[in-house]
C-alpha positions as CSV (number, residue, x, y, z in Angstrom):
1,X,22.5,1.2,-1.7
2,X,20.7,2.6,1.2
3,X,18.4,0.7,3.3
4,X,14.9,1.5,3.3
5,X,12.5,1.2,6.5
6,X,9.3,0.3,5.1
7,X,6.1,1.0,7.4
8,X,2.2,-1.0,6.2
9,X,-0.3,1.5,5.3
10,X,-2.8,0.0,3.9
11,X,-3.8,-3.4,3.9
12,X,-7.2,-5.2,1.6
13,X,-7.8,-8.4,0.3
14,X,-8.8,-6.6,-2.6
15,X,-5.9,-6.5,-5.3
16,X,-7.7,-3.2,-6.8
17,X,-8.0,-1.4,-3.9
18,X,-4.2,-1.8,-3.0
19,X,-3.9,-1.2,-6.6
20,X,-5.5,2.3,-6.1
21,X,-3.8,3.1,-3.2
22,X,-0.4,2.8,-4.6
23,X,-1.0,4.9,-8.0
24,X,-2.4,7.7,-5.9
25,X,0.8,7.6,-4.0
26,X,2.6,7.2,-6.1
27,X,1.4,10.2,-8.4
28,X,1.5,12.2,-5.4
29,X,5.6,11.3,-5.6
30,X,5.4,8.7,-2.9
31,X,7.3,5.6,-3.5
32,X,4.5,3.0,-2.7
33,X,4.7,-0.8,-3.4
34,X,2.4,-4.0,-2.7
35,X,3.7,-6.5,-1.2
36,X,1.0,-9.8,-1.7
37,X,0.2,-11.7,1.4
38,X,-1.5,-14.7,0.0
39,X,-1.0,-18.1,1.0
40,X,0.3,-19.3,-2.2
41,X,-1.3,-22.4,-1.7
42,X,-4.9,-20.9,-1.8
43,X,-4.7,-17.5,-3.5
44,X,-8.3,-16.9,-2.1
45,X,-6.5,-16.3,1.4
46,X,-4.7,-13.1,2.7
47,X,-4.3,-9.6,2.0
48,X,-2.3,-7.3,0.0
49,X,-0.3,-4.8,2.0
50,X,0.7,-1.2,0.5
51,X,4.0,-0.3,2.0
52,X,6.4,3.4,1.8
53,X,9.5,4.4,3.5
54,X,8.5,5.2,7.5
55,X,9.9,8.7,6.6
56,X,6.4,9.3,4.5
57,X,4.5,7.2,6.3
58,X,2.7,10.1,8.0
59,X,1.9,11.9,5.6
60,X,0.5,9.1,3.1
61,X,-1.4,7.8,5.6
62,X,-2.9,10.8,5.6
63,X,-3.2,11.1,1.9
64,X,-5.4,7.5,1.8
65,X,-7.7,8.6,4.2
66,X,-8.6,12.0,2.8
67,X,-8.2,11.1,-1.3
68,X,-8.5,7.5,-1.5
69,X,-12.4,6.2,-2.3
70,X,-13.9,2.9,-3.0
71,X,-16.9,3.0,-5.1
């Protein structure tokens, strides 16, 4: 199995908005995944971080800002 290099691209404490984030990656073919920062002692603390292979990085950085909107 080869090892990925996963590089932070987006980072909320809104579930949704990482939600978002990794759909319109991941339709774009980007393989996106949250990882959940919360203390899991008090889930009302912490983010949720989108990460992708540092290969793509670039380019779905690039992706969020230009196609990604929050109402």
């Amino acid at each position: 199995m080869a090892k990925t290099n996963w590089e932070k691209v987006f980072s909320s404490d809104q579930l949704y908005q990482a939600e978002i984030v990794k759909e319109t990656l991941n339709e774009r073919g980007i393989n996106a995944v949250i990882l959940d920062k919360r203390d899991s002692s008090y889930n009302a603390f912490g983010y949720r971080e989108v990460y992708v292979d540092k290969s793509v990085a670039e380019q779905a950085t690039l992706i969020i800002k230009q196609d990604v909107q929050f109402e």
